[in-house]
DSSP file (Angstrom, degrees, kcal/mol; ACC not computed):
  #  RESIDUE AA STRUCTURE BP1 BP2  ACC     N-H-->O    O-->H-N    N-H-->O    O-->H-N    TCO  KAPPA ALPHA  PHI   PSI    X-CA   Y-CA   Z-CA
    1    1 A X              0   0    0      0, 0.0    30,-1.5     0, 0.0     2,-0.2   0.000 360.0 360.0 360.0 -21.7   -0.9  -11.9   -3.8
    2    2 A X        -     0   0    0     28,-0.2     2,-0.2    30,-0.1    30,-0.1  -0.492 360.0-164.4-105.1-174.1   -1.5   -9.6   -6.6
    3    3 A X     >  -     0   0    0     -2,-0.2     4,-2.7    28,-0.0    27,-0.0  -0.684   1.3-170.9-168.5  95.3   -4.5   -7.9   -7.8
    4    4 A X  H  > S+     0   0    0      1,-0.2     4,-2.8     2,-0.2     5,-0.3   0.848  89.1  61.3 -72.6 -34.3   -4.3   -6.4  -11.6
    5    5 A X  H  > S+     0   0    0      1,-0.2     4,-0.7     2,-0.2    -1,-0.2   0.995 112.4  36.8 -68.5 -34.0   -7.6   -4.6  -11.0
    6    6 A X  H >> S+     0   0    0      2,-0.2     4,-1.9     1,-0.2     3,-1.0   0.948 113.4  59.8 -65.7 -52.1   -6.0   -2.8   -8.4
    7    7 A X  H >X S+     0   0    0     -4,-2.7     4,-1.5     1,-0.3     3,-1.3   0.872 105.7  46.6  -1.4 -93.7   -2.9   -2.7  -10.2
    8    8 A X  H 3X S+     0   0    0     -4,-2.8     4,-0.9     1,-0.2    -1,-0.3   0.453 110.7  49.2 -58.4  -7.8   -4.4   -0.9  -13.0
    9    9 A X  H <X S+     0   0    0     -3,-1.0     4,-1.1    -4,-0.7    -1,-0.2   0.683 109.2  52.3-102.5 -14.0   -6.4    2.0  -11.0
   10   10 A X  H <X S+     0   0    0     -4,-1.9     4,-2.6    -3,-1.3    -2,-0.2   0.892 116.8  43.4 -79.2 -51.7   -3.3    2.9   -8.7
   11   11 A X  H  X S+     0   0    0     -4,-1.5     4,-2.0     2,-0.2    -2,-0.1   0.691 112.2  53.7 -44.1 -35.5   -1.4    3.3  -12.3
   12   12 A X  H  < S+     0   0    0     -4,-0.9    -2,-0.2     2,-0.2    -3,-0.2   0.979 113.1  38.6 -73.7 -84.0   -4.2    5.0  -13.8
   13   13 A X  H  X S+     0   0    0     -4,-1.1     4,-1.9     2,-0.2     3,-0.5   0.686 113.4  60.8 -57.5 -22.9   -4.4    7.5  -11.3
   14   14 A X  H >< S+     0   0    0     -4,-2.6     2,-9.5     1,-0.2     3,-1.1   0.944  95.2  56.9 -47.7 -90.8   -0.6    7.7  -11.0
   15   15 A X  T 3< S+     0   0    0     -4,-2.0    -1,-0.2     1,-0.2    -2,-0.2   0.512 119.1  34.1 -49.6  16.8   -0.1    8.6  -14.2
   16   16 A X  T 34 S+     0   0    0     -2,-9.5     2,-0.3    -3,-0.5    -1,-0.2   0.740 106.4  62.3-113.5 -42.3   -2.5   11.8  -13.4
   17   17 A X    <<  -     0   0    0     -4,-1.9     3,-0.3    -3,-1.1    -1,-0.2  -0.600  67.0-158.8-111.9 127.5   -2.0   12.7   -9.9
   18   18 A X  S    S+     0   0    0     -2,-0.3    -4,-0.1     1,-0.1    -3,-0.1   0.481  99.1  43.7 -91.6 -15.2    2.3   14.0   -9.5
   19   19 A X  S    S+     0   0    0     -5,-0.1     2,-0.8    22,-0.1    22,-0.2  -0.345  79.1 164.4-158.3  70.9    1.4   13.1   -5.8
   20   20 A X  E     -a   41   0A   0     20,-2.5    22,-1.2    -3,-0.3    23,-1.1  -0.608  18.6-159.4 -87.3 113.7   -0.6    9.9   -5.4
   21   21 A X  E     -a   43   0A   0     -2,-0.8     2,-0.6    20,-0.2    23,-0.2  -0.792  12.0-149.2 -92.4 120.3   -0.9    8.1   -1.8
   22   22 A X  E     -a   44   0A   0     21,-4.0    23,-2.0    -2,-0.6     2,-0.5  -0.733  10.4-168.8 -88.5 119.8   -1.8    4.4   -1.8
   23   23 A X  E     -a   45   0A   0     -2,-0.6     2,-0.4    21,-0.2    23,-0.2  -0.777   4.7-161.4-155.3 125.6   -3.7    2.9    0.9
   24   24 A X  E     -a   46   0A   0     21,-1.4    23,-1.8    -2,-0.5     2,-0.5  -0.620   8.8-173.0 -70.9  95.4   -4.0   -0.8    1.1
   25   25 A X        +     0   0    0     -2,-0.4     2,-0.3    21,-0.1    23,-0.2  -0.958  30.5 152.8-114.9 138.3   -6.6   -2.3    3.0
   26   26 A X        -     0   0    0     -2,-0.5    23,-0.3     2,-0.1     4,-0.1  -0.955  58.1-138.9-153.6 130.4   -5.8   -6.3    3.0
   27   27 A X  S    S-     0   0    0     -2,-0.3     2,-0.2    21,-0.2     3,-0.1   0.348  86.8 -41.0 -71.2  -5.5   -6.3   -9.2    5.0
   28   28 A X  S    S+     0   0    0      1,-0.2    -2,-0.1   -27,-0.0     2,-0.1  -0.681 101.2  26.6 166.0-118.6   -2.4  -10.1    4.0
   29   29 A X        +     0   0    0     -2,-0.2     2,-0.2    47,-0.1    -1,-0.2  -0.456  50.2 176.7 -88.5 170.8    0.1  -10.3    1.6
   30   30 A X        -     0   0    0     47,-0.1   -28,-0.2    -4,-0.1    47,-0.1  -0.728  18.6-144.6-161.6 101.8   -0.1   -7.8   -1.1
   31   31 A X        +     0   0    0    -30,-1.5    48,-0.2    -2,-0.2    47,-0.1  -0.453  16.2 177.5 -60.4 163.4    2.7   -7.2   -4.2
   32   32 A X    >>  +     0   0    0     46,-1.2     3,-2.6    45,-0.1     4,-2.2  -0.191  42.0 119.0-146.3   7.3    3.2   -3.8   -5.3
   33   33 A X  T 34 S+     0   0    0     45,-0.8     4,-0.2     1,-0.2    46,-0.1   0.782  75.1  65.9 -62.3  -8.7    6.3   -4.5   -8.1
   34   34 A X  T 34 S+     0   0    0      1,-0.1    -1,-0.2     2,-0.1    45,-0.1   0.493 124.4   2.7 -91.4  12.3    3.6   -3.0  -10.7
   35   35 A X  T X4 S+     0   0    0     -3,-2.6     3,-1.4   -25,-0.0    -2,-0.2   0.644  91.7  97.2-167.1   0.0    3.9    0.1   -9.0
   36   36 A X  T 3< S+     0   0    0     -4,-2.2    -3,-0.1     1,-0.2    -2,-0.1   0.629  86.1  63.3 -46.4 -29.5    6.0    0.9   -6.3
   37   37 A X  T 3  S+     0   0    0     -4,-0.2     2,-1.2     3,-0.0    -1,-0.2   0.278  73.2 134.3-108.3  -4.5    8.7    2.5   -8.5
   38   38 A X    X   -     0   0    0     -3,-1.4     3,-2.1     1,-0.2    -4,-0.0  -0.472  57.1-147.0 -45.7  85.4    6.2    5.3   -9.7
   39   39 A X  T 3  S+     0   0    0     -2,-1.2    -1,-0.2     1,-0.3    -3,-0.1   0.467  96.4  52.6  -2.7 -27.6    7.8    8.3   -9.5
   40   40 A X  T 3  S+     0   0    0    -21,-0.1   -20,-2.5     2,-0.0     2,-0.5   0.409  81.8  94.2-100.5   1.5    4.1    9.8   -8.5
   41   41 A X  E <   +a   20   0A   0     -3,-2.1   -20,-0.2   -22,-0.2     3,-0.1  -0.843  48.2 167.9-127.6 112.6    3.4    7.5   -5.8
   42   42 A X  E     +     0   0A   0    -22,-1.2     2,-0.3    -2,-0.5   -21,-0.2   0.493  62.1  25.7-108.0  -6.6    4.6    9.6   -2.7
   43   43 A X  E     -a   21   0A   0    -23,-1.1   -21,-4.0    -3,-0.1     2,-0.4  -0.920  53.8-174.9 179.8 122.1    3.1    7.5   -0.2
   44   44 A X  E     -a   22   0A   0     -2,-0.3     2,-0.7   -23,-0.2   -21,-0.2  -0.932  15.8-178.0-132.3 144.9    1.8    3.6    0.8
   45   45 A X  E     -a   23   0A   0    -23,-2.0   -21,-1.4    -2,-0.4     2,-0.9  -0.937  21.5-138.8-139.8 122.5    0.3    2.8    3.6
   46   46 A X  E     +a   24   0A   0     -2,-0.7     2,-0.6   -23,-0.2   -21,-0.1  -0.713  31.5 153.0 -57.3  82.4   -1.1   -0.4    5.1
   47   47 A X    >   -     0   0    0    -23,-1.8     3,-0.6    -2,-0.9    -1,-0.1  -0.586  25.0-176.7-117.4  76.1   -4.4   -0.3    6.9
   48   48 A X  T 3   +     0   0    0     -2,-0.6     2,-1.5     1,-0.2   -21,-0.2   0.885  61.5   3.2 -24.7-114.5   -5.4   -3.6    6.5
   49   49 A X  T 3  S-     0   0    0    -23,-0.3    -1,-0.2   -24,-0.1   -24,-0.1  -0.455  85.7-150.5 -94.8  85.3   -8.7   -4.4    7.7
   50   50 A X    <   -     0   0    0     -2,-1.5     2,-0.1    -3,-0.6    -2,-0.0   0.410   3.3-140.0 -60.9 175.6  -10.3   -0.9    9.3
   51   51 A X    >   -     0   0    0      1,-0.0     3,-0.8     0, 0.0     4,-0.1  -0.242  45.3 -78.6-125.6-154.8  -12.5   -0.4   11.8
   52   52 A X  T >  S+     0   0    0      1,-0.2     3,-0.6    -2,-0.1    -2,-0.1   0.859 128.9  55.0 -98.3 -30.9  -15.4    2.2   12.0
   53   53 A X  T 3> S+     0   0    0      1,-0.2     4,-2.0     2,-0.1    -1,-0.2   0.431  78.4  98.9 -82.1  13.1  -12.8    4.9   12.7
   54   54 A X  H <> S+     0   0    0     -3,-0.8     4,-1.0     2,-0.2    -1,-0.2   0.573  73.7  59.6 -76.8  -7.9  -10.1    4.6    9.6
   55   55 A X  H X> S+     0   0    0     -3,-0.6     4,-1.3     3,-0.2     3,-0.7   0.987 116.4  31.3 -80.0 -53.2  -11.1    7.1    7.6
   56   56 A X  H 3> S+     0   0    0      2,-0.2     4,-1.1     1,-0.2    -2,-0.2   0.781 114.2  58.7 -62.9 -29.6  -10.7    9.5    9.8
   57   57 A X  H 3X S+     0   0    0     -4,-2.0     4,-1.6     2,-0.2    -1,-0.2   0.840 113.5  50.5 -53.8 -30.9   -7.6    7.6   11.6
   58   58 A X  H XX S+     0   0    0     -4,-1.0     4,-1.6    -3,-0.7     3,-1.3   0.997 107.0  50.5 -75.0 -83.2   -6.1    7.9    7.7
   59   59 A X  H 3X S+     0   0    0     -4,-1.3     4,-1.8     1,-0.3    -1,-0.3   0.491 103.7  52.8 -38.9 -35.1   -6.6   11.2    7.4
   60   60 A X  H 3<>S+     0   0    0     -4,-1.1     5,-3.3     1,-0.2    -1,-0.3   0.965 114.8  47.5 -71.8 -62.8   -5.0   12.3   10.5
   61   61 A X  H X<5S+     0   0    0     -4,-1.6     3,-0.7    -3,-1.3    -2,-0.2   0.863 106.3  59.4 -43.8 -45.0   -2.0   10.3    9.2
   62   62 A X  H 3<5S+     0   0    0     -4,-1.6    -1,-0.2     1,-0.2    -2,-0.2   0.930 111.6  36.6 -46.2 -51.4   -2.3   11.9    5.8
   63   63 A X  T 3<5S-     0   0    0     -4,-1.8    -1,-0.2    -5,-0.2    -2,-0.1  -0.302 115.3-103.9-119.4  63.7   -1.9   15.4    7.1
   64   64 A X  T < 5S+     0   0    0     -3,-0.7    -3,-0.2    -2,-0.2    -2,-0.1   0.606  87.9 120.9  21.1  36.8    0.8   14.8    9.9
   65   65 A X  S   <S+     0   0    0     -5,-3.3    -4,-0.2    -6,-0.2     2,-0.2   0.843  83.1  40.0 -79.2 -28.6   -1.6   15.1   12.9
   66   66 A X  S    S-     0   0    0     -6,-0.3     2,-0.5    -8,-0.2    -8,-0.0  -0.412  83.5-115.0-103.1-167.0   -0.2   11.2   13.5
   67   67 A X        -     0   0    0     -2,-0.2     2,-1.0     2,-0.0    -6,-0.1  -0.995  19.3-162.9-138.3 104.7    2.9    9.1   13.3
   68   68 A X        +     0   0    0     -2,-0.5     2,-0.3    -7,-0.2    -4,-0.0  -0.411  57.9 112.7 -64.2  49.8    2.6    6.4   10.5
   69   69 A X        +     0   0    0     -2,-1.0     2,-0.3     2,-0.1    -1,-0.1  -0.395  34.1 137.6-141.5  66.0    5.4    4.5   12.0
   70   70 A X        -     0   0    0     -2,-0.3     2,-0.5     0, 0.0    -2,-0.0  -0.860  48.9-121.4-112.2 179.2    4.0    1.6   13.2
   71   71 A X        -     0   0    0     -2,-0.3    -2,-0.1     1,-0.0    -3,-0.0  -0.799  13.4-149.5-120.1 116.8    5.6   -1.6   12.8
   72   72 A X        -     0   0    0     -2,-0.5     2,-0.2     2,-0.1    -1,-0.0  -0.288  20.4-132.1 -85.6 178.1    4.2   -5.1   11.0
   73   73 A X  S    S+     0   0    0      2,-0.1     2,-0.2     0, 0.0    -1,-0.1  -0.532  85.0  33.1-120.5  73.4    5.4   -8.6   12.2
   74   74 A X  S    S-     0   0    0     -2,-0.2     2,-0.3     2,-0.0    -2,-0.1  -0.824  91.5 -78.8 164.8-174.7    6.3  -10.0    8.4
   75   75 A X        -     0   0    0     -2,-0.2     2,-0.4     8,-0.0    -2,-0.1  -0.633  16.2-142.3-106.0 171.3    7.5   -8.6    5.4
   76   76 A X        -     0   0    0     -2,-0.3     2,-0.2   -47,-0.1   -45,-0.1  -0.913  30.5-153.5-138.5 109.8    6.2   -6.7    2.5
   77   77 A X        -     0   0    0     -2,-0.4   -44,-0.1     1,-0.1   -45,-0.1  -0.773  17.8-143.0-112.9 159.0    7.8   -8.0   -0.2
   78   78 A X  S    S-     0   0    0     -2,-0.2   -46,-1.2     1,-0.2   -45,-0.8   0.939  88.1  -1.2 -72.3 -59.8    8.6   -5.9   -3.8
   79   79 A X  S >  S-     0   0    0    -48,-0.2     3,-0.7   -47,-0.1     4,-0.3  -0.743  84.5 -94.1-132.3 155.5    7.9   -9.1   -5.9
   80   80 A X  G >  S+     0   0    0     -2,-0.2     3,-0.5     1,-0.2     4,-0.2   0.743 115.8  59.6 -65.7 -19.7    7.0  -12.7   -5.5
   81   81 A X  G 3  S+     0   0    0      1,-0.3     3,-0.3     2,-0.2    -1,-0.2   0.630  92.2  66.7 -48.6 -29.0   10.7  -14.0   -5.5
   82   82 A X  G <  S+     0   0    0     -3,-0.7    -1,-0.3     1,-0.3    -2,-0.2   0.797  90.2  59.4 -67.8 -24.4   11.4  -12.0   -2.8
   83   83 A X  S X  S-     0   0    0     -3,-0.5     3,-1.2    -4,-0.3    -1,-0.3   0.842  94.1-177.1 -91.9 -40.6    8.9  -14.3   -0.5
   84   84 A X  G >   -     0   0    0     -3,-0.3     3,-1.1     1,-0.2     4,-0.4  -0.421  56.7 -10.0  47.1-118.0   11.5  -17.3   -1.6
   85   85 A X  G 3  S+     0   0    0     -2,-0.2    -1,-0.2     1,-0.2    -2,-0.1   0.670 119.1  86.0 -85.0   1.1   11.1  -21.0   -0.6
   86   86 A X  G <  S+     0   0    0     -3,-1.2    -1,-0.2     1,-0.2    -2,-0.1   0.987  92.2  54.0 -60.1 -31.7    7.9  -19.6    2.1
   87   87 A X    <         0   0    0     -3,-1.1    -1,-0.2     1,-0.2    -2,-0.1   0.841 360.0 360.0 -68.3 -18.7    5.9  -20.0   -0.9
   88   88 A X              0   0    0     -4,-0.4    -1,-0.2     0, 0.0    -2,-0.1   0.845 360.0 360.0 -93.1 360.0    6.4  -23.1   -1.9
């Protein structure tokens, strides 16, 4: 559920960028407690597994030509506790 290499290059570039946008593509769950609380980190976005037209679909989203406000069917959890007895 986690990924430390990822971890560390969202942090890394946080701690450069005052106005850093995350976007996740994942096949599933994905914590984000090592960096969600960033103060630089203005913006996370889920596009899980893209198609030939996400980079431009992102972009569109990026600079308010779309509406990010679709909706998943599970949760996005802060930390792994949060998942509670589903994990075990």
């Amino acid at each position: 559920m986690a990924d430390p290499t990822s971890d560390t290059l969202v942090q890394n570039v946080a701690a450069k960028c005052s106005n850093t946008m995350v976007i996740i593509h994942n096949a599933g769950i994905r914590l984000v407690d090592e960096w969600i609380d960033n103060p630089n980190i203005t913006a996370v976005m889920y596009a899980h597994v893209p198609g030939q037209d996400s980079g431009r679909a992102l972009v569109e989203v990026i600079h308010g030509k779309q509406s990010p406000s679709g909706r998943l069917p599970y949760t996005v959890a802060r930390k792994e506790s949060d998942y509670g007895a589903l994990l075990e």
